[in-house]
C-alpha positions, 0 to 999 in steps of 0.5 A: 500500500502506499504510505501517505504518513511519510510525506507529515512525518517528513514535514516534522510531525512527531506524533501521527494518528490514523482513525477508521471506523468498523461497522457502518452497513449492518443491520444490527449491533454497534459501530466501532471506531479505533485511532492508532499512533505508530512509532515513525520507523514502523512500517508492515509490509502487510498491514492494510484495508481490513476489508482485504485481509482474511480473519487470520490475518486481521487477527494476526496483524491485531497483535503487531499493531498493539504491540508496537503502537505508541497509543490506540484506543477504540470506542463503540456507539451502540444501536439505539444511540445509531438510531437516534442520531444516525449511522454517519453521525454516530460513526463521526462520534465513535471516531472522535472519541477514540481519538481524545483517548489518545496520548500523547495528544497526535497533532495530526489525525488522519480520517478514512472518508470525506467527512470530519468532526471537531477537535482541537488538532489538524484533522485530515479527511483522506477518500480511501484512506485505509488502502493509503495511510497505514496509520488508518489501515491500522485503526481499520483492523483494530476497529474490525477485529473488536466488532467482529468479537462483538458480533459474534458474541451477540450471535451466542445470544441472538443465534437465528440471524447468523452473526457469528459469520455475517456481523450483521450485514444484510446478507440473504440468510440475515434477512431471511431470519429477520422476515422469519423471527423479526427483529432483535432487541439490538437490531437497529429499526432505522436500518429496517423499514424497508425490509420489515414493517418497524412496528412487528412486535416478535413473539420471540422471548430474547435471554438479556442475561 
């Protein structure tokens, strides 16, 4: 991939954030947002786009980046507040919170997409980011990794949409189960109009334990 960070940290940034967001498209559970600061001599070969990365290699290059990151952190924005405020909204949120978790402060962030948020450094929207920055590629695998888990553990308690291997992307067998069962306490009603009519009540008796 091609390594835009270089071109900052030639220019005498110390401290370079990436920060990516997982989890925009499904019909149900959080989006996750994580910012990563890597050390300015990093470099892997095979870190990039999460979304061109199998399962084994996120969750190998998972334990590179937070092993050799100098700060990461990661936020998660639930479904009802998604509902409330909207998916890019909520993304924006994720994404601004995981970076004020970040120290040292990074003086710039580097944001995959075209749309910013308010903070205090230099914010630098990039289309495509994660397949051009390592620092948002590495922000990318660490916010898909910890959604996937998430996902996969509602998929224990939620078991007929098969999360365990969707996430809770719209794929045929996800909405067959949904015009089958109806909706789960953590599906996001915003997502499904047009899908199911919103006010189906399931006759289903969820375990919230």
């Amino acid at each position: 991939m091609k390594n835009i960070d270089k071109k900052f940290f030639r220019q005498g940034i110390d401290f370079l954030a990436g920060v990516d967001e997982a989890g925009r498209g499904p019909l149900a559970g959080p989006v996750v947002a994580a910012a990563v600061i890597l050390p300015k001599d990093f470099h892997h070969k095979e870190i990039n786009d999460s979304k061109k990365l199998s399962l084994k290699q996120r969750e190998k290059l998972f334990n590179v980046i937070i092993e050799n990151a100098i700060s990461y952190s990661f936020s998660v924005i639930s479904h009802s507040t998604i509902d409330r405020i909207n998916i890019l909204n909520a993304s924006l949120l994720a994404m601004k919170k995981s970076v004020s978790k970040l120290k040292p402060v990074p003086q710039i962030v580097l944001i995959d997409g075209n749309k910013s948020f308010g903070a205090n450094q230099n914010l630098i929207p990039i289309v495509k980011g994660d397949s051009l920055s390592q620092s948002i590629a590495a922000a990318s695998i660490i916010a898909k990794v910890i959604r996937d888990k998430m996902m996969s553990r509602l998929a224990e308690q939620y078991s007929f949409y098969g999360w365990e291997k969707n996430k809770g992307y719209p794929t045929k067998q996800h909405i067959e189960a949904l015009l089958k069962f109806g909706p789960s306490p953590v599906h996001r009603k915003t997502f499904l109009k047009k899908i199911i009519n919103p006010s189906y009540q399931s006759e289903i008796i969820f375990n919230y334990d």
